[in-house]
N, C-alpha and C positions, 0 to 999 in steps of 0.2 A: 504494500500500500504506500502511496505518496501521502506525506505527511506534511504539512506548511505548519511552522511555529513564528507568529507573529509576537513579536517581544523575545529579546537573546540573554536579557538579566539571568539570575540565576536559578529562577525558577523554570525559565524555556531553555536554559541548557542541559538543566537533568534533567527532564522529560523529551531535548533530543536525544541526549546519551542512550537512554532507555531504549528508545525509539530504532536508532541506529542500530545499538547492539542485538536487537529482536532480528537485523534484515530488512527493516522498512525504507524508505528512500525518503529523507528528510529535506525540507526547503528552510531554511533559516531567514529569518528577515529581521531588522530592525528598522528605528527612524534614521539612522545615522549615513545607510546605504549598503550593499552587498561586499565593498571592500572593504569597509572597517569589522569583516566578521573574517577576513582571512585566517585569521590566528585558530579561532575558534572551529569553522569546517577543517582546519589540519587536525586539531584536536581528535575531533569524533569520530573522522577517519572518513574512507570512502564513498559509504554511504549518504554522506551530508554536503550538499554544495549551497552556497548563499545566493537571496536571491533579493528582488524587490517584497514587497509588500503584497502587491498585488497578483507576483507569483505565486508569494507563499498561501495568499487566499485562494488561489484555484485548487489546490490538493484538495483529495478526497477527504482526508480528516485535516478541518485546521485548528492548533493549538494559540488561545488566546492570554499572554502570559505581561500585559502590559500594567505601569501603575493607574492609578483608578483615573486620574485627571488627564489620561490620554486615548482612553476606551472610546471618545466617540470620533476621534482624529484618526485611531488606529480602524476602525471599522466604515469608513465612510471612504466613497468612490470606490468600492468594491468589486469587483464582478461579481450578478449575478448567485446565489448561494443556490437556490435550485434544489433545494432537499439537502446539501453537504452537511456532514455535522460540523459544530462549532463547539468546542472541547472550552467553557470557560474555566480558564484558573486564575482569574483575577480578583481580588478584594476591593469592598468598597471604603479604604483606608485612606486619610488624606493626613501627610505629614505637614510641620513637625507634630511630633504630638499622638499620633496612632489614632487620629478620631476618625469616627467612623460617618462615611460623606450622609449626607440629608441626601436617602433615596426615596423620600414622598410618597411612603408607604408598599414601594415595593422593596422587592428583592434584586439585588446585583445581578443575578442572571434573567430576571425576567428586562430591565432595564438592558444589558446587552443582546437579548432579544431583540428586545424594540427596533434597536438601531441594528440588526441585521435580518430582515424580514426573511421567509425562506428558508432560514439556517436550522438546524435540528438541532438543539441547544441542548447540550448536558454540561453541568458544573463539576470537576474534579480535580485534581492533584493542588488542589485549593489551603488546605488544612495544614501540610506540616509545612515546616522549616525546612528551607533550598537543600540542604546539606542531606537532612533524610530524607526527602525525597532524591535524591540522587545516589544514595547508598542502596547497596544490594538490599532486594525488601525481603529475601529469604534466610530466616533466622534457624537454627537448631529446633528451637520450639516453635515456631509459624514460619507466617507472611505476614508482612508491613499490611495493614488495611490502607485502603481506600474508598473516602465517601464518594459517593454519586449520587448527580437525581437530576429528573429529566421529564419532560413531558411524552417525547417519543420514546417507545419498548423498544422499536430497532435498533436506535440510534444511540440508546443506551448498552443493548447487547453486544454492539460494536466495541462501546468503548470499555466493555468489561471484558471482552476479550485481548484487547491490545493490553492491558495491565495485567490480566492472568496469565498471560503469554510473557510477560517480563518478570515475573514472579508476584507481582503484589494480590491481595484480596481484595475486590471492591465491596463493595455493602451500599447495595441500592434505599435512597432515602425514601426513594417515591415520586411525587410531579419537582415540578424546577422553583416551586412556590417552598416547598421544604431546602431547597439551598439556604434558606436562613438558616437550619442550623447547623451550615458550616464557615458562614461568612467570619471574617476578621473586620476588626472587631467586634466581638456579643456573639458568636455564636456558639454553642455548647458545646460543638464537636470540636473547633479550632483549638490546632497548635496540640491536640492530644495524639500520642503518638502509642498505636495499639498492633496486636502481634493476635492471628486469630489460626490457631490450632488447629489443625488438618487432621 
């Protein structure tokens, strides 16, 4: 599968690492442009070339990995979504300070909805810390969990197989209105870091 991860901070490079290491063909994008990501597609190795923005949004799964006061710069003139899924792992966190943005009663993933009509929206790799999320999720005693949730059953089952195929556990929340409780900050699941026994 072709994979577009828009945003290359450290939250879209372990979920390209992931990505690449599974065999998937990763498109890397940021705002900065495809040559200041040289360093980083040598990193990941073969499978990952840099791209614009608007490459990395044609891939079949795109990964949404930007800070919260750039989601609607990062998702606008797009091509087309057409059914694609859109993998949100963005917070609606506004620094300094870790407050959490005024989303006018919704949810951060219903809200990057909005602004990408078409798209098959599931929110994940949302909850831990860059660091564990980029470590091997398979432990002696488990798998690193992962929250999900999502309006669409397909476009969820996709993306619980791209993570069970990398080793982690997902654990589906339910619609994409229960992404509140993975959001940063407030929400109950964030930042907790769980191992689930096979």
């Amino acid at each position: 599968m072709r994979i577009g991860i828009i945003g290359a901070g450290s939250i879209g490079q372990a979920l390209a690492g992931h990505m690449v290491k599974s065999g998937h063909e990763v498109v890397v994008s940021n705002s900065r442009g495809p040559e200041s990501l040289a360093g980083l597609v040598a990193k990941l190795g073969p499978g990952a070339r840099a791209g614009t923005r608007e490459e990395a949004a044609k891939a079949e799964l795109v990964v949404l990995s930007v800070p919260w006061e750039q989601v609607p710069e990062a998702l606008s003139g797009l091509p087309a979504w057409n059914g694609r899924i859109l993998l949100d792992a963005t917070n609606p966190v506004l620094l300094p300070g870790f407050r959490l943005a005024d989303l006018k009663g919704s949810t951060s993933s219903e809200i990057v909805a909005s602004l990408a009509p078409g798209a098959r929206v599931v929110k994940a790799a949302n909850t831990l810390l860059a660091a564990v999320l980029a470590a091997d999720p398979r432990h002696a005693t488990g798998r690193r969990v992962l929250f999900m949730s999502g309006d669409d059953a397909g476009a969820k089952t996709e993306v619980r197989g791209l993570f069970e195929k990398v080793g982690f556990a997902p654990i589906d929340l339910g619609p994409l209105a229960n992404g509140k409780l993975q959001q940063f900050p407030g929400g109950p699941l964030a930042v907790i870091n769980l191992l689930k026994q096979d």
